[in-house]
C-alpha positions as a printed Julia matrix, in Angstrom:
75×3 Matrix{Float64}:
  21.71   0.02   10.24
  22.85   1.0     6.91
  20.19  -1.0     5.39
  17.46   0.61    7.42
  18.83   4.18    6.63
  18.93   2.98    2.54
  15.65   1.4     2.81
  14.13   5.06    4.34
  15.67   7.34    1.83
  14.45   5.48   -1.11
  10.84   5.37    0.57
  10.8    9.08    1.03
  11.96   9.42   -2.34
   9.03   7.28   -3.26
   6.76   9.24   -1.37
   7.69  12.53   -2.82
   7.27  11.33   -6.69
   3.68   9.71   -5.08
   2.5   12.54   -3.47
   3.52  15.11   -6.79
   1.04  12.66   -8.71
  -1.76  12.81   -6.03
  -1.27  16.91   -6.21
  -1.72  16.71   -9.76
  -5.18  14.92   -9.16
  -6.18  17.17   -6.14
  -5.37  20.59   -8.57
  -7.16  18.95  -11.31
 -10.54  18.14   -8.88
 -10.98  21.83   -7.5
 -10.59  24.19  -10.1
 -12.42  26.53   -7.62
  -9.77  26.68   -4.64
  -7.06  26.84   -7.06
  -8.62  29.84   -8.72
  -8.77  31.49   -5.03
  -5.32  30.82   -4.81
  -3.89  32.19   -7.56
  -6.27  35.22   -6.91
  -4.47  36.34   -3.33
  -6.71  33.95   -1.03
  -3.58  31.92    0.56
  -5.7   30.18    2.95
  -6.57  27.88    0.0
  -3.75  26.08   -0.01
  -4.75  24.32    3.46
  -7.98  23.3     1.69
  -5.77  21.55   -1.04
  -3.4   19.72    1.7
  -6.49  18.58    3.47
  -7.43  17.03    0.4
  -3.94  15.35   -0.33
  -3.6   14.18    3.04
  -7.56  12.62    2.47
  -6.41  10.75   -0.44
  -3.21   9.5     1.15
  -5.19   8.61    4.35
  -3.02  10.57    6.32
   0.35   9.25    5.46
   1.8   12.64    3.21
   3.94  14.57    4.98
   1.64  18.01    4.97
   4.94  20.18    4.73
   6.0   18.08    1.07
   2.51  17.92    0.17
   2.48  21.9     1.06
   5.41  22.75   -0.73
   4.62  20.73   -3.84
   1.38  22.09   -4.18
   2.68  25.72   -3.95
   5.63  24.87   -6.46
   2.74  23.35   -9.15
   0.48  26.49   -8.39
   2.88  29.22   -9.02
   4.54  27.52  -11.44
């Protein structure tokens, strides 16, 4: 059980550092909905998971992909 547990930690930590690259290439790709979100329009930012969860065929978590995307954007 331990092993298991070990084994799904350091795949989520994979996933996280996988899906921050992916962001990078989905910010970088729309230059358009990222203006609109950094001008007020919010709703944006489900455009930009859409297109994260498209490249990971489905497999990002939308809330990490979500988050990351909002961290990169106002930061």
């Amino acid at each position: 059980m331990k092993i298991l547990i070990e084994n799904a930690t350091k795949e989520s930590q994979d996933s996280t550092s996988n899906i921050e690259s992916i962001v990078d290439e989905v910010i970088n790709a729309n230059p358009k909905a990222v203006n609109d979100f950094k001008s007020g329009k919010e709703s944006t930012i489900g455009f930009l998971v859409g297109q994260v969860m498209q490249r990971t065929k489905g497999n990002a978590n939308p809330n990490i992909a979500k988050s990351v995307l909002i961290k990169k954007l106002n930061g």
